[in-house]
C-alpha positions as CSV (number, residue, x, y, z in Angstrom):
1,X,9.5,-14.9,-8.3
2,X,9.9,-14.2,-4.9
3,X,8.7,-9.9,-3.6
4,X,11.0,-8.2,-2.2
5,X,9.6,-5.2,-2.2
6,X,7.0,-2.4,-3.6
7,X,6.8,1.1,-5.4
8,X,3.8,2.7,-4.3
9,X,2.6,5.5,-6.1
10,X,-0.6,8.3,-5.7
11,X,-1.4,10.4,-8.6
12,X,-4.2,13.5,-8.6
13,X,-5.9,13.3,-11.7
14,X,-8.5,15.5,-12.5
15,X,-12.4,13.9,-13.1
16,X,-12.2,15.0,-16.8
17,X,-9.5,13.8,-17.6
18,X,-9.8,10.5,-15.8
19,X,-11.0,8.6,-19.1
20,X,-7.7,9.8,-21.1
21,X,-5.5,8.9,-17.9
22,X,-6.9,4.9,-17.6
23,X,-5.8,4.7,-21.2
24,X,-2.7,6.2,-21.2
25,X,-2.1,4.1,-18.1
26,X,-3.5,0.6,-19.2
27,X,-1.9,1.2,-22.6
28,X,1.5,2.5,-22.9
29,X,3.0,3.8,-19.0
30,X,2.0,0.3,-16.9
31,X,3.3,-2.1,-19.3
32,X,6.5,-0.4,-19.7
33,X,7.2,-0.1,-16.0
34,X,6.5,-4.2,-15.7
35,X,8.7,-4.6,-18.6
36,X,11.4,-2.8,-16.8
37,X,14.2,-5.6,-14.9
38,X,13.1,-6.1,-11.5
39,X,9.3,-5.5,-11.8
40,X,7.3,-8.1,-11.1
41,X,4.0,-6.8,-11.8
42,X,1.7,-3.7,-11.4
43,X,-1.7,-3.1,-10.4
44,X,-3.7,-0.3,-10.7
45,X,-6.5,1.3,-7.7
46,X,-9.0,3.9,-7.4
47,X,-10.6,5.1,-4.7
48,X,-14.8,6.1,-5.2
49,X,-16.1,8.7,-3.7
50,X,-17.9,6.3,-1.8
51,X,-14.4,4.9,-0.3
52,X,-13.0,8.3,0.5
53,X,-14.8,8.8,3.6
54,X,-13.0,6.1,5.3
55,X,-9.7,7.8,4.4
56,X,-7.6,9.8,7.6
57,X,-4.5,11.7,7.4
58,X,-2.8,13.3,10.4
59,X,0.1,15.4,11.7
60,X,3.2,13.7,9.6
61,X,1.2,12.2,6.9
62,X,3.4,11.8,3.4
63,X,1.2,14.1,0.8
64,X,-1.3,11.7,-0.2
65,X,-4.2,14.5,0.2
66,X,-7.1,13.8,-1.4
67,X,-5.4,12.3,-4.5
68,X,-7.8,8.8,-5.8
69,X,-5.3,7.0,-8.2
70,X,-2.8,4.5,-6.9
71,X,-0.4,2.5,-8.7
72,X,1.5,-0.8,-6.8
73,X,4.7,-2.4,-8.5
74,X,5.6,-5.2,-6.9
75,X,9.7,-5.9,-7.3
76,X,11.9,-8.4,-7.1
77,X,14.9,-7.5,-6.9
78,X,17.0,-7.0,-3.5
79,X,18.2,-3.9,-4.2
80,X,14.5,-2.0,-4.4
81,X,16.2,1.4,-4.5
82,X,17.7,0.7,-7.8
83,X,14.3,-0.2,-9.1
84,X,12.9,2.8,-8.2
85,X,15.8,4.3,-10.3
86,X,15.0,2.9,-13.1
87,X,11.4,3.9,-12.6
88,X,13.1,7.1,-12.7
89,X,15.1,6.9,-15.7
90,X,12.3,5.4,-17.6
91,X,9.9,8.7,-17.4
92,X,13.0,10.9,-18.4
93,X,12.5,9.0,-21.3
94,X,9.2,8.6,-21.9
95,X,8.8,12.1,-21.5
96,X,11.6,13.2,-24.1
97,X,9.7,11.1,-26.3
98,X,6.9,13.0,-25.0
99,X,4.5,10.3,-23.7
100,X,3.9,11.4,-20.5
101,X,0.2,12.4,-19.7
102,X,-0.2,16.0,-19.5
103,X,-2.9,16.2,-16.8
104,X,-2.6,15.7,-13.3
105,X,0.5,14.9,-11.1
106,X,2.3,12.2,-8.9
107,X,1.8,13.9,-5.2
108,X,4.0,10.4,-3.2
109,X,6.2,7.8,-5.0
110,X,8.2,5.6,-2.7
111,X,9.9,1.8,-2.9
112,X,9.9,0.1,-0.1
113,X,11.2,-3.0,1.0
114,X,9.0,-6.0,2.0
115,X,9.8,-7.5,5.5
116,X,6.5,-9.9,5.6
117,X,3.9,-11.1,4.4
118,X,1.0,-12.2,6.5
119,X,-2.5,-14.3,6.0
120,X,-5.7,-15.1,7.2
121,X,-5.7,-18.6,8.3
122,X,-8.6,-19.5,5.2
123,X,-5.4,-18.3,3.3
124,X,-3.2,-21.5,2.7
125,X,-0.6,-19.9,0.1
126,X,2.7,-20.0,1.2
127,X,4.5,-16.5,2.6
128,X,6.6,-16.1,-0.9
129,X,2.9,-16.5,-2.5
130,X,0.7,-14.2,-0.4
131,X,2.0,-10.6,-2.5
132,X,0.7,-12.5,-5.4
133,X,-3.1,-12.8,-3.9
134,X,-5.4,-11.6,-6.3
135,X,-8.0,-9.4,-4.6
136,X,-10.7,-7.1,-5.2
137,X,-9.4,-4.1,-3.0
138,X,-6.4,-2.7,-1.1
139,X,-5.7,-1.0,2.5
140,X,-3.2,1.3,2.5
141,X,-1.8,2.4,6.0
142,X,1.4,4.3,6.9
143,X,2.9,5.5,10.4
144,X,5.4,5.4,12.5
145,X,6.9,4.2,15.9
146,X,9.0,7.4,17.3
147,X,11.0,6.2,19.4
148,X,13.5,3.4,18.0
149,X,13.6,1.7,21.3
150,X,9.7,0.9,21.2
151,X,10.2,-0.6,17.6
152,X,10.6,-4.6,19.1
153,X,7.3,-3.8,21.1
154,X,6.0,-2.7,18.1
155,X,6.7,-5.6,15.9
156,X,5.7,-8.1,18.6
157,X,2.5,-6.2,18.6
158,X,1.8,-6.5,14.9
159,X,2.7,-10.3,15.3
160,X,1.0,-11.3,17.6
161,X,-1.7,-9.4,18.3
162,X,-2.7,-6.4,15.5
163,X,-2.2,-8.7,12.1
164,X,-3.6,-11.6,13.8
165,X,-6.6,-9.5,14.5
166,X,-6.9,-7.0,11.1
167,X,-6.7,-11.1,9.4
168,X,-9.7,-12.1,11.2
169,X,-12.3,-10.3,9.5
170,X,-14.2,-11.2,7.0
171,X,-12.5,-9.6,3.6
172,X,-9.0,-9.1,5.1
173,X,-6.8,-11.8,3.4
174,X,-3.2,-10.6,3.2
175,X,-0.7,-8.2,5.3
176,X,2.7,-6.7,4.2
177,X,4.8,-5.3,6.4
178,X,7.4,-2.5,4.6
179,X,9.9,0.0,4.9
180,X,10.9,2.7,3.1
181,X,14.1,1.6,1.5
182,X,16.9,3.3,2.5
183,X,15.4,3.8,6.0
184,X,15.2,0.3,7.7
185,X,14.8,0.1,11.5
186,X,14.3,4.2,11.7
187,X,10.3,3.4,12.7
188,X,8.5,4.0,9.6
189,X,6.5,1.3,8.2
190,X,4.0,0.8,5.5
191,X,1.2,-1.9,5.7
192,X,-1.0,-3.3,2.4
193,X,-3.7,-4.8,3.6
194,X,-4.9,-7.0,0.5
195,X,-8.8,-7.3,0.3
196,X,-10.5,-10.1,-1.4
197,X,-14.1,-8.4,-0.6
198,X,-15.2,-5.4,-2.1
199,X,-13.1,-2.3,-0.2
200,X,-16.7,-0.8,1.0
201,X,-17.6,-4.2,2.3
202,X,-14.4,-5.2,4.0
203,X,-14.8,-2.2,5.8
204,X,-18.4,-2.7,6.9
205,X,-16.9,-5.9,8.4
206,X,-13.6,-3.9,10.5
207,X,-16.1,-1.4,12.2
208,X,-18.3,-4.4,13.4
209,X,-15.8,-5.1,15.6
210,X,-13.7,-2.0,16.1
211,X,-15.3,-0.8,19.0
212,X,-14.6,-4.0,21.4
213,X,-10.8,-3.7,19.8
214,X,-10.6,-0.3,21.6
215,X,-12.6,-1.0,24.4
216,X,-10.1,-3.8,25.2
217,X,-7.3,-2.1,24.0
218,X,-6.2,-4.1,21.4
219,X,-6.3,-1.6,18.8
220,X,-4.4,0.6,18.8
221,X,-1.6,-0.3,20.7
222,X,-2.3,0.5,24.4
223,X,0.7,2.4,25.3
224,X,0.6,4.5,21.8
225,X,4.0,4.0,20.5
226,X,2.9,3.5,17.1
227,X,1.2,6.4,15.5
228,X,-0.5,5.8,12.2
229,X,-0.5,8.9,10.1
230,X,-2.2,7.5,7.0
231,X,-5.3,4.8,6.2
232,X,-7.5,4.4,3.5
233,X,-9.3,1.9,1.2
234,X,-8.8,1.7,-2.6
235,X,-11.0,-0.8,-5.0
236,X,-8.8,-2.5,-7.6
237,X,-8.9,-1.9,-11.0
């Protein structure tokens, strides 16, 4: 089935009860979300403490914090927002029937609608196939372009220059572009960067070559009309 979109979800879930949570999770929440019309699947990341020093959050960032848990439903159905909905009426009613975890919290919950999918060239699956990738990890970046009339720049940066680039190294395989849904063409855009090396190592392999990216100002973009408010790795679960 074709993507048209994603939920992305960041819980806080305190260490002790982590054990309970990956249960709960794995055996009764996940399955019922991917049962739900619309979902095509859901996978499940955690970030390590040793992945949490490459996180950054800024002025504007959504409230992600320091929260390790991160849930991905990939959807396919046009209308994403009524997904999310019934993401929503789902956990009214798993929680009436009282099966809703008691520890910890969702802190950011958002569908957003899929715009593109991008691949290394070593990746040969077609652009339908590419949100199916299996990988081993997952970048997670957010930001914005502030201006609305900077957004074509923007997106001809990405094309041809940014993705192109993030897709060279080693352990960067797949790109999708998102909105938020409800909010297309107001500057806000998501990107998953799908990692088929470990997190830690794909990320050994960006700062190899980050530091001729800004000295040639390729990265980021040289007039600064996209500002990035959140990054950080995740290893898949």
């Amino acid at each position: 089935m074709k993507a048209t979109g994603v939920v992305l979800t960041f819980i806080d879930m305190p260490r002790e009860a982590e054990a309970e949570f990956h249960e709960w999770y794995d055996l009764d929440h996940l399955p019922e979300i991917v049962g739900l019309p619309g979902v095509i699947s859901g996978q499940r990341y955690q970030a390590a403490d040793n992945l949490m020093q490459f996180r950054a959050s800024k002025e504007g960032a959504p409230p992600i914090g320091e929260s390790r848990h991160c849930s991905i439903y990939l959807l396919g159905d046009p209308d994403v927002g009524a997904v999310q909905a019934r993401m929503t009426d789902l956990g009214k009613r798993l929680f009436a029937e009282k099966r809703m975890i008691r520890h910890g919290k969702v802190v950011f919950s958002r569908a957003f609608r899929l715009i593109h999918a991008y691949a290394a060239p070593r990746i040969r699956v077609s652009e339908d196939g590419r949100p199916h990738l299996r990988h081993k990890g997952l970048q997670v970046a957010m930001g914005s372009v502030p201006d609305p009339k900077d957004i074509p720049e923007a997106t001809e940066w990405w094309h041809s220059s940014h993705y192109p680039d993030m897709l060279s190294v080693p352990g960067w395989a797949v790109a999708l572009k998102c909105e938020p849904a409800g909010e297309e063409g107001q500057g806000k855009f998501l990107h998953l960067f799908l990692l088929d090396k470990p997190a830690d190592e794909a990320h050994a392999e960006l700062n190899k070559v980050l530091p001729e990216w800004r000295a040639t100002g390729r990265s980021p973009h040289p007039r600064g009309i996209y500002r990035r408010n959140f990054s950080g790795p995740l290893s898949r679960i």
